[in-house]
C-alpha positions in Angstrom: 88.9 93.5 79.8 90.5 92.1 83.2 93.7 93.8 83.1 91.7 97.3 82.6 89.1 96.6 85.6 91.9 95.5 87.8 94.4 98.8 87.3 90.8 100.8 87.7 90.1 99.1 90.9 93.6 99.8 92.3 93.1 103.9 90.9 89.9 103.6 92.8 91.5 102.8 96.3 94.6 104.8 96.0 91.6 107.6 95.3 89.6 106.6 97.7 91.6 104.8 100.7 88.4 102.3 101.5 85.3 101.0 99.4 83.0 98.7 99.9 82.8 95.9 97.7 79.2 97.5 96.5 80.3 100.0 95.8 83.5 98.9 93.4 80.9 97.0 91.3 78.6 99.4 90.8 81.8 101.8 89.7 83.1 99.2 87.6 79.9 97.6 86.5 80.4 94.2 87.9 79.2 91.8 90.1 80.3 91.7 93.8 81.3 88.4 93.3 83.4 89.8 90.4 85.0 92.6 92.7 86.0 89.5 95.5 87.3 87.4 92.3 89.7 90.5 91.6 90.8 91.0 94.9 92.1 87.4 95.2 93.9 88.2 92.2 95.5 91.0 92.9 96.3 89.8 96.1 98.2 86.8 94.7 99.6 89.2 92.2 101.8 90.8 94.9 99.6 93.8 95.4 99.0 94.8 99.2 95.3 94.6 99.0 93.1 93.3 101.7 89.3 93.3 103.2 87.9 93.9 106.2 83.8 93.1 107.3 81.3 94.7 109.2 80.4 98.7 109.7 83.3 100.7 108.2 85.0 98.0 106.6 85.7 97.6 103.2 88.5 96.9 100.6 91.4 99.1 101.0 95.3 98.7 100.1 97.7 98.3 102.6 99.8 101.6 102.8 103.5 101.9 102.7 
C-alpha cells in the first residue's frame, strides 16, 4: 500500500539523513521511478523532503 511505503520512506531518512534513490527502492522494493513518484508526493503533501544529484547527493529531508 502507498500510505505504508511513504511513512517507511520518511522512517528511512529520519534513520538515515541521505539515501540515494537506489537505494530506497531496493529497501522498499520498488522501482526508482516509484521512489521519485513518492517524493513528489510527499513533497506536495507538505513534507520538507528534497533531492540533490551527483556524488554524495541523494534524497534527504530538510531539518528543522
Amino acid at each position: 500500500m502507498r500510505a505504508d511505503r511513504l511513512l517507511s520512506m520518511l522512517m528511512l531518512l529520519q534513520t538515515h539523513r541521505r539515501l540515494t534513490a537506489k537505494k530506497l527502492a531496493v529497501e522498499l522494493e520498488v522501482s526508482e521511478r516509484t521512489i521519485y513518484r513518492d517524493v513528489v508526493a510527499l513533497s506536495s503533501a507538505g513534507i520538507p523532503i528534497f533531492t540533490e544529484g551527483g556524488p554524495g547527493g541523494g534524497i534527504a529531508l530538510i531539518e528543522n
